[in-house]
N, C-alpha and C positions, 0 to 999 in steps of 0.2 A: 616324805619330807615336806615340810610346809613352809609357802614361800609367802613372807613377808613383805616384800617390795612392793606392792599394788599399796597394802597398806600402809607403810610407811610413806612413800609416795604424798599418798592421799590426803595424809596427818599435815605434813610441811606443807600441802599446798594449801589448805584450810587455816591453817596459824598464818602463812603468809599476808591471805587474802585476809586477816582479820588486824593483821598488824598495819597495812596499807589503809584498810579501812579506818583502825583508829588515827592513824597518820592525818587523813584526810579532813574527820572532823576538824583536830587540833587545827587545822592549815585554816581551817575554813571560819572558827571560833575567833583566831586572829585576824585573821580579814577585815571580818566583820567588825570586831573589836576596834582594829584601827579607822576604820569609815566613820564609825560612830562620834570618835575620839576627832578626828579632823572636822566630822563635821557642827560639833559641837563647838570648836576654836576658832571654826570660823563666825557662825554665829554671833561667841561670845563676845569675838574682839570687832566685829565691823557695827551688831545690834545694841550690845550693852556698853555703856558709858565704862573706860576705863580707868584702872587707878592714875592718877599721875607719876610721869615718871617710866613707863611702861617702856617697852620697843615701839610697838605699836604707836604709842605718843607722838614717837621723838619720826616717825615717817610725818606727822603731821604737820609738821614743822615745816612749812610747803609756802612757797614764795608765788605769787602769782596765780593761785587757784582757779581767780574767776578772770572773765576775759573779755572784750566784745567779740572774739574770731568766737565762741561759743552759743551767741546768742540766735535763737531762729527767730521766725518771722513771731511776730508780734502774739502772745496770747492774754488776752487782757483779763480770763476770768479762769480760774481752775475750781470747777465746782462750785462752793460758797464762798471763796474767798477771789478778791479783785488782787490782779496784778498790773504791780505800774514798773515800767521802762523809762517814761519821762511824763512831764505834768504839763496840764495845760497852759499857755502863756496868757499870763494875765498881768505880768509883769517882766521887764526884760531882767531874771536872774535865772541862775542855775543851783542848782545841788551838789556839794561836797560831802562824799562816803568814804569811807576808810574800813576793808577788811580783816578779820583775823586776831590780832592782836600779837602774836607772840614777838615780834620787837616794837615796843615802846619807843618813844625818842623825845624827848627833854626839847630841843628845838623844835619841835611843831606846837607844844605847848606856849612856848614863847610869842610863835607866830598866831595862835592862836589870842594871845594875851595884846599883843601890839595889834592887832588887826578886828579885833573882835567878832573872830568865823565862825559863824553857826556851822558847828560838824558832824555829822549823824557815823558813830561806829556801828558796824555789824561785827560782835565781839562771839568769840568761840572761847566760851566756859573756859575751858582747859587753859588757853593761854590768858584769860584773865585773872584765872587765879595765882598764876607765876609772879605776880604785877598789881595787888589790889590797891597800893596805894598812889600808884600812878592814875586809876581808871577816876578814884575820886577827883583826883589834880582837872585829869581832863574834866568829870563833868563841872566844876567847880568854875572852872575856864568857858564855860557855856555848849560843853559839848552833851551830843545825846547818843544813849547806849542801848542796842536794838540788838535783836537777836538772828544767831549765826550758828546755833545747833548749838551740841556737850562737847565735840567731835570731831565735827566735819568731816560727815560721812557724808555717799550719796544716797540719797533719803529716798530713793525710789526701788532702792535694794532692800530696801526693811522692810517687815510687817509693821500695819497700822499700828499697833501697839508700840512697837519699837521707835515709830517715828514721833508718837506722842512723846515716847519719854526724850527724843534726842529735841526736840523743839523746848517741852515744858519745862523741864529742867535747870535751865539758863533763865528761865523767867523770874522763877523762886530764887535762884543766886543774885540776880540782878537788881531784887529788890534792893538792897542793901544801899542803891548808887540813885537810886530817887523812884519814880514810878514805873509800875513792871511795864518791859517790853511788850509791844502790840503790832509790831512791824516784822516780818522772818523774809533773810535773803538767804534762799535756799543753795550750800554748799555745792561748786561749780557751775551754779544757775539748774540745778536737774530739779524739777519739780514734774506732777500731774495731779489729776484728779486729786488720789487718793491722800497726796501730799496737802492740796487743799484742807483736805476734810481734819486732817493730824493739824494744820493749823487753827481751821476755827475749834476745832476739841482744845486747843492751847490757849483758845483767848486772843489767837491774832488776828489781826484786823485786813494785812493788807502783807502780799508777797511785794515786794520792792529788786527789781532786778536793774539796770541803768543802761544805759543806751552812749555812753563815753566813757572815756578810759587815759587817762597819761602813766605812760611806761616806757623805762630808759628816756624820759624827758621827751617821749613823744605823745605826741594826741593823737586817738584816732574814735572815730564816731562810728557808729552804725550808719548814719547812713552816706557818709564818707565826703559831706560837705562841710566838715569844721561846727568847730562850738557854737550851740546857738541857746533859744531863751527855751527856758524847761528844760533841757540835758541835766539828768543823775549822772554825776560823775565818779568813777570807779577809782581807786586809789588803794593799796596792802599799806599792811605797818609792816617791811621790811628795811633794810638798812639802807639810810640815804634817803626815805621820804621826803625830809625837809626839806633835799633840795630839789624834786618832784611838785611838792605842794610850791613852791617858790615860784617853779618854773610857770602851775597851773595857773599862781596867780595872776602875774605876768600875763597870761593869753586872757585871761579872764577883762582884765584891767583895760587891752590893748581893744578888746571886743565892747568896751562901754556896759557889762556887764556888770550886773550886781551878785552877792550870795545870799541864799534866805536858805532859814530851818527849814527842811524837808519836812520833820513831822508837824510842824503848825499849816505848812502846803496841803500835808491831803487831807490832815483834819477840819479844813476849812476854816484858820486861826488868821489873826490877825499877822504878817510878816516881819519879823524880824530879821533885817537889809542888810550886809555888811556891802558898803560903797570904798572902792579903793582907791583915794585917792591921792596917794604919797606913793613913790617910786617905788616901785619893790626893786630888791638889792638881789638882782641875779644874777649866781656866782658863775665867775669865769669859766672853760674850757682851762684845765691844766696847760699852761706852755711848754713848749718844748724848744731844744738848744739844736740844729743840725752845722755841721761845717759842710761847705761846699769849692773843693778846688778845682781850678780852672787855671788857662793859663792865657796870661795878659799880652793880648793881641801880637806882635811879632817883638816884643823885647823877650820873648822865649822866659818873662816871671812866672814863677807860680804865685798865685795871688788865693789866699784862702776866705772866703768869708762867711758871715754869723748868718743864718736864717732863723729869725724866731720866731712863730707861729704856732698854732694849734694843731694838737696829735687828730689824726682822720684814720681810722680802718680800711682798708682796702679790699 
């Protein structure tokens, strides 16, 4: 009689081993598949300019980006291209910049019009195009429009190619609004070398980072002595600038302070001044109503009364 078993045996263990083994590729074809697939998306959405309207977009949408708590010690050159912090005093004024763009505001243009403030935007493509016919308003108002990436990525995460296109790209849109961009504030201040060289391949003349800042209506400088002459001052188009810019002028004002175009500053142009000298109308502290009861010394009254004053955080 002939026994079978060894054989049998033998058969299921070689189909087994060949089913595990196909199992194994399959496992390993998706792996791989999906690596590929993430790392292509990340790429696509941090390297390449995106459609508007995206997901990815609407994270951009970021209040407060750049900062002076981000700024380090001083680098004046990145390669071929010169970076300025602040300018030299040669005249007691400072510098007025506004980041980002994606909220606009009708009252700064005003203030802009009553005041006559030379304002230099570092504008990011993306939220300029939400908004093209405001950007003319502004420059029309005497403002100038400088470049701030497609994006507002951090540009030291891309390859040189990539960074060419997230800098140049906003130069060719920009045309449209007077002479192309030749100034790039690099998206959260992160620049080096090789950001340099993506700017002079762009055409830029000069990284422009600033060395002051008003936010939640306070000032604070690098080097933590108050406003003085040459400070680039840092300011977003988020909601309520205008009463930021108000506040700024206010310190500006109180400082004997003048404002001049930043781009005729480092082009070595002739100065155009704004001198303040009508009040600026800076808006109050919201009031607040408190009741306070007490009781009126030994006639055992209760006596209630009004406290009006201004709301404080604790």
């Amino acid at each position: 009689m002939i026994d079978v078993k060894p054989s049998f045996q033998k058969f299921v263990s070689v189909k087994l081993s060949l089913k595990y083994f196909l199992l194994g590729i399959i496992l390993l074809v998706i792996v791989v598949g999906l690596s590929v697939k993430i790392l292509y998306f990340t790429h696509s959405t941090s390297a390449v300019p995106n459609k508007p309207g995206s997901s990815t977009n609407m994270a951009l949408n970021n209040k407060g980006s750049e900062s002076v708590d981000q700024l380090s010690p001083s680098i004046t050159s990145t390669g071929p291209i010169k970076v300025v912090y602040e300018l030299p005093v040669n005249q007691p004024v400072v510098y007025i910049t506004i980041d980002d763009g994606w909220y606009p505001n009708q009252e700064v243009l005003k203030l802009m019009q009553q005041y006559h403030l030379p304002i230099t935007t570092y504008l990011v493509e993306q939220a300029a195009q939400k908004h093209p016919d405001y950007w003319h308003e502004f420059v029309n108002d005497g403002g100038r429009i400088e470049d701030h990436t497609f994006n507002h990525p951090f540009l030291t995460h891309l390859s040189l190619a990539d960074q060419i296109n997230q800098i140049s790209q906003p130069i060719d849109y920009f045309r449209q609004y007077g002479p192309p961009p030749d100034e790039l504030r690099p998206p959260y201040g992160d620049f080096n070398s090789v950001v340099g060289q993506a700017a002079k391949d762009s055409m830029i003349k000069y990284i422009v980072m600033w060395d002051a800042e008003i936010k939640n209506s306070k000032l604070s400088t690098r080097s933590g002595l108050g406003l003085k002459s040459g400070d680039i001052i840092l300011l977003h188009w988020e909601p309520g600038l205008d009463q930021e810019l108000l506040k700024l002028l206010s310190i500006i004002q109180k400082q004997n302070l003048g404002i001049a175009d930043l781009s005729q500053a480092l082009n070595g142009e002739p100065l155009t001044i704004c001198w303040l000298k009508t009040p600026i109308p800076v808006s109050e502290p919201t009031s607040t109503i408190t009741t306070k009861t007490r009781v009126a010394g030994t006639s055992g009254k209760t006596v209630t009364s009004v406290d009006t004053g201004t709301s404080r955080s604790k």
